[in-house]
LUMZA-148337 format. One line per 3 residues: number of its first residue (from 0); their letters; for each residue x, z negated, y of N, C-alpha, C. Coordinates in Angstrom, 3 decimals. Layout:
N
NUM> a> X,Z,Y,X,Z,Y,X,Z,Y | ...
This chain:
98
0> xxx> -35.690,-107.102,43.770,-36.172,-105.758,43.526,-35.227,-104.769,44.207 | -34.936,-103.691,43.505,-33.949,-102.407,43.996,-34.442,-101.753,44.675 | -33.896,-101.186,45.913,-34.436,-100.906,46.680,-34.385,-98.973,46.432
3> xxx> -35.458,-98.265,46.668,-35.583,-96.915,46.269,-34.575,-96.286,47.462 | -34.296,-94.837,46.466,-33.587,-93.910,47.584,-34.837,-93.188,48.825 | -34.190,-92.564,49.247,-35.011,-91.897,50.198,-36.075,-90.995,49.547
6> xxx> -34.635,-90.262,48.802,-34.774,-88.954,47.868,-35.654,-89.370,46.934 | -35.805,-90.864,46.263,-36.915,-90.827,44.849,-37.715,-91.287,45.296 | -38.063,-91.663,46.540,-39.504,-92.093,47.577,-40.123,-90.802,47.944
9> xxx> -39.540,-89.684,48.172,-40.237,-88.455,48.467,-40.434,-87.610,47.356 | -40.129,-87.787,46.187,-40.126,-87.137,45.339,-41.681,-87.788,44.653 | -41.579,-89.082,44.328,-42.828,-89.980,43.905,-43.904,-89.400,44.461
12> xxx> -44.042,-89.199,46.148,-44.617,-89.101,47.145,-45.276,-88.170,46.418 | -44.324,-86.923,46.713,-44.810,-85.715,46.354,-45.610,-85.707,44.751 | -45.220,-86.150,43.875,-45.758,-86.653,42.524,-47.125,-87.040,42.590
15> xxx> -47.111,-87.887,43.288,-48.625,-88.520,43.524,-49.155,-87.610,44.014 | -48.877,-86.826,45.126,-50.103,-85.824,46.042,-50.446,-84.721,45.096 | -49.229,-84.414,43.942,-49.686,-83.305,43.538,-50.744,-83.731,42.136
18> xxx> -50.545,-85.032,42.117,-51.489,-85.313,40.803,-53.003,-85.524,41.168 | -52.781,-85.665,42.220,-54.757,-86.028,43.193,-55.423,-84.468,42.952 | -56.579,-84.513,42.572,-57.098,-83.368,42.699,-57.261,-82.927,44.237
21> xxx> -57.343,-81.515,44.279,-56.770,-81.109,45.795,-58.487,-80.489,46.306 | -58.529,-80.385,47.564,-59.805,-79.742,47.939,-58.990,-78.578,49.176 | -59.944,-77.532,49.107,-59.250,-76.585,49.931,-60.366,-76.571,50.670
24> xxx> -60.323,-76.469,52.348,-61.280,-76.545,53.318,-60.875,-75.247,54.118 | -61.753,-74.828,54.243,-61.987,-73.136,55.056,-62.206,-74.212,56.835 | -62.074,-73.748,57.812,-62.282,-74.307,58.700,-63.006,-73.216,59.586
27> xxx> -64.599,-73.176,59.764,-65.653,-71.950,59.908,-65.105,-71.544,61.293 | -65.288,-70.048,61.990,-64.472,-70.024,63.103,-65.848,-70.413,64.194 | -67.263,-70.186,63.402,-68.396,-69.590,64.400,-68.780,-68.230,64.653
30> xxx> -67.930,-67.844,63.804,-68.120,-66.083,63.699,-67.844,-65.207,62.704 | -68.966,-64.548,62.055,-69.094,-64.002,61.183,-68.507,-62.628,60.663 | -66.712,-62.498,61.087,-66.416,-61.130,60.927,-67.109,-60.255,59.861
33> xxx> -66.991,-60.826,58.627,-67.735,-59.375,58.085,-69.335,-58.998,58.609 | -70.199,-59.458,59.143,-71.095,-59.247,59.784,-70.865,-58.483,60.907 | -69.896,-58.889,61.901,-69.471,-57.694,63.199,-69.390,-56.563,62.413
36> xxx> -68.314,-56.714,61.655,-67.825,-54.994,61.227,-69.067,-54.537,60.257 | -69.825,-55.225,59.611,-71.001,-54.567,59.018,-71.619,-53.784,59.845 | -72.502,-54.490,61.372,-73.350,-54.273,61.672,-72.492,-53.245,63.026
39> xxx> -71.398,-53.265,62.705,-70.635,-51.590,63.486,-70.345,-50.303,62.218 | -70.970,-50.661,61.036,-71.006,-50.088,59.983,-69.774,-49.344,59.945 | -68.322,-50.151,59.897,-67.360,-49.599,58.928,-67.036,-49.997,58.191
42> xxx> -65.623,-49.438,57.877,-65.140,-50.342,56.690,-63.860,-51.193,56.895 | -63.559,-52.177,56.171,-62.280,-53.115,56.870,-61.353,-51.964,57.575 | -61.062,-51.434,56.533,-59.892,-50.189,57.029,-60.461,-49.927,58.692
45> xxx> -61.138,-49.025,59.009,-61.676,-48.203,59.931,-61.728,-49.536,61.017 | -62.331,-51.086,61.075,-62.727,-52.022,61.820,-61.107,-52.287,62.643 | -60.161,-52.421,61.397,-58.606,-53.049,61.501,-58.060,-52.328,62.500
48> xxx> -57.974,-50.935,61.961,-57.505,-49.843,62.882,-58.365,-49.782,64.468 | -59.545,-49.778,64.477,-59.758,-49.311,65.279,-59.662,-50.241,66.224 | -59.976,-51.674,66.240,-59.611,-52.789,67.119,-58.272,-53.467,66.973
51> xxx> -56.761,-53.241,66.494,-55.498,-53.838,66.411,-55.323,-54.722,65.573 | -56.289,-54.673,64.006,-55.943,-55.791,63.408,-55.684,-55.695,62.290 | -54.576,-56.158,61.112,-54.137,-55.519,60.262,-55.541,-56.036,59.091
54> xxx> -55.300,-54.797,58.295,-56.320,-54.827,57.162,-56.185,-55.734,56.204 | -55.177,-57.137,55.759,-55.185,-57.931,55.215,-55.849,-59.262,55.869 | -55.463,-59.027,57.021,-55.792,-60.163,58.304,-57.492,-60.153,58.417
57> xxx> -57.910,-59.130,58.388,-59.418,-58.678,57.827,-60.146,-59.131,56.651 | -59.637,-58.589,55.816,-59.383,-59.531,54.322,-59.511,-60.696,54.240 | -58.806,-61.547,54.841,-59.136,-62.594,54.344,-59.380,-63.364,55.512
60> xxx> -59.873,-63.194,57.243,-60.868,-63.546,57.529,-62.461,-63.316,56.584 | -62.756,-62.491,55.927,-63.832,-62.155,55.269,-63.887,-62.725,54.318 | -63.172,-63.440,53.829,-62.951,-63.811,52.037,-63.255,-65.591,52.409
63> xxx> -62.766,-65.767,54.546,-62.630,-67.509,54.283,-61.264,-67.964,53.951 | -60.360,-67.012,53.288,-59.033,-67.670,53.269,-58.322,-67.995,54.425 | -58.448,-67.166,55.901,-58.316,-67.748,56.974,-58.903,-67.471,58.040
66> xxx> -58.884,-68.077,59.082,-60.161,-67.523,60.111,-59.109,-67.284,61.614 | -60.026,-66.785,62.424,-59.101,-66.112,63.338,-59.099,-67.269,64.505 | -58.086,-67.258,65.868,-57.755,-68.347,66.579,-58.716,-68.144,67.635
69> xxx> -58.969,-69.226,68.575,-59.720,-69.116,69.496,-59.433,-68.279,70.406 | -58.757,-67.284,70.487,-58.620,-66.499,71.331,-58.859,-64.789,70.772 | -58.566,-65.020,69.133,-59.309,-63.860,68.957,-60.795,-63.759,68.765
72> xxx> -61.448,-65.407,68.386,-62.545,-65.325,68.065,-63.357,-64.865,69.581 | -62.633,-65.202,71.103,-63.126,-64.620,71.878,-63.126,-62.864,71.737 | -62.230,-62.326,71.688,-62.328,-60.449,71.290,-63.191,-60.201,70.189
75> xxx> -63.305,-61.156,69.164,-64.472,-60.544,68.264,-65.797,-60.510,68.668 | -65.918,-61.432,69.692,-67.262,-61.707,70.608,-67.400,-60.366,71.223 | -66.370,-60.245,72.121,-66.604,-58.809,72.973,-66.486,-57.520,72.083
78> xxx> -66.079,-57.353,70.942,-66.187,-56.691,70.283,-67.833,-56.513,69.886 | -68.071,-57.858,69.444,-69.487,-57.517,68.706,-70.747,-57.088,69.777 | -70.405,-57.821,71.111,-71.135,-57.746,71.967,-70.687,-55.984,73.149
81> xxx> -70.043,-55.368,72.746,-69.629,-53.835,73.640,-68.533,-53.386,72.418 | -68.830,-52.390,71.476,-67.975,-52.063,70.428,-67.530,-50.916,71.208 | -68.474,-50.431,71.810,-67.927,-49.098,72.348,-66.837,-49.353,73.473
84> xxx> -67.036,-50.081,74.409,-65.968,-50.071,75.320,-64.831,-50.616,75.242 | -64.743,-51.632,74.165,-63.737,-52.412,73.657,-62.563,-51.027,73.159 | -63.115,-50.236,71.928,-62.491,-49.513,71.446,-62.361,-48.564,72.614
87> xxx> -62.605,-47.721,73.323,-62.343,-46.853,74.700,-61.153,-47.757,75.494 | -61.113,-48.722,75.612,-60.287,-48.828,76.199,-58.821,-49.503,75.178 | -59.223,-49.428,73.879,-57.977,-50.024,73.060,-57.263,-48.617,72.485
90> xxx> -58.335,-47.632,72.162,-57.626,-46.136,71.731,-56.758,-46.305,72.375 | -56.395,-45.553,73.455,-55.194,-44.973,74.535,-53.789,-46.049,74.251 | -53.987,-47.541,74.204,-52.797,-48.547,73.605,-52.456,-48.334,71.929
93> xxx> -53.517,-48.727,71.475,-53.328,-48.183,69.920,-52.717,-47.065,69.296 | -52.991,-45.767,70.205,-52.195,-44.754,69.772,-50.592,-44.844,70.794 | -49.989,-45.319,71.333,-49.285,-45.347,71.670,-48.524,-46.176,70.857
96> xx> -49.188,-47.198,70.342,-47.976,-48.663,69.336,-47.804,-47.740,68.255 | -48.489,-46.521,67.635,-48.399,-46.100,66.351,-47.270,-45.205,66.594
């Protein structure tokens, strides 16, 4: 038996994975961004801006296409849990990066 290249072993590879039907898995963070920013009643726009986070990054934490890291899911905590002081003390940085 002939022995395969590298190149038509990864190519097969790839052949096969792409012929398997695929499953896409959301991986839940434990936290419900569009619920924070609901129940601070804005809107992505207004939430993004006002806590440092871009409005796509918003997006699609909300949609499930991706979720945020354990270290922001800690700031969304303190966010949800002190909205007011979070933002008081992020204004004064925020307008300075702009």
């Amino acid at each position: 038996m002939k022995k395969k290249s590298l190149g038509l072993e990864l190519i097969e590879s790839i052949e096969e994975a792409l012929s398997k039907p695929s499953t896409i898995r959301t991986v839940r963070s434990g936290i419900d961004v569009k619920q924070v920013r609901k129940q601070l009643n804005m809107t992505q726009k207004v939430f993004a801006d006002t806590f440092g986070f871009g409005l796509e990054t918003v997006r699609k934490w909300e949609q499930g296409i991706n979720s945020p890291d354990k270290s922001v899911i800690s700031y969304l905590l303190c966010i949800q849990k002190a909205p007011k002081v979070i933002s008081k003390l992020l204004l004064p940085e925020l307008k300075k990066q702009s």
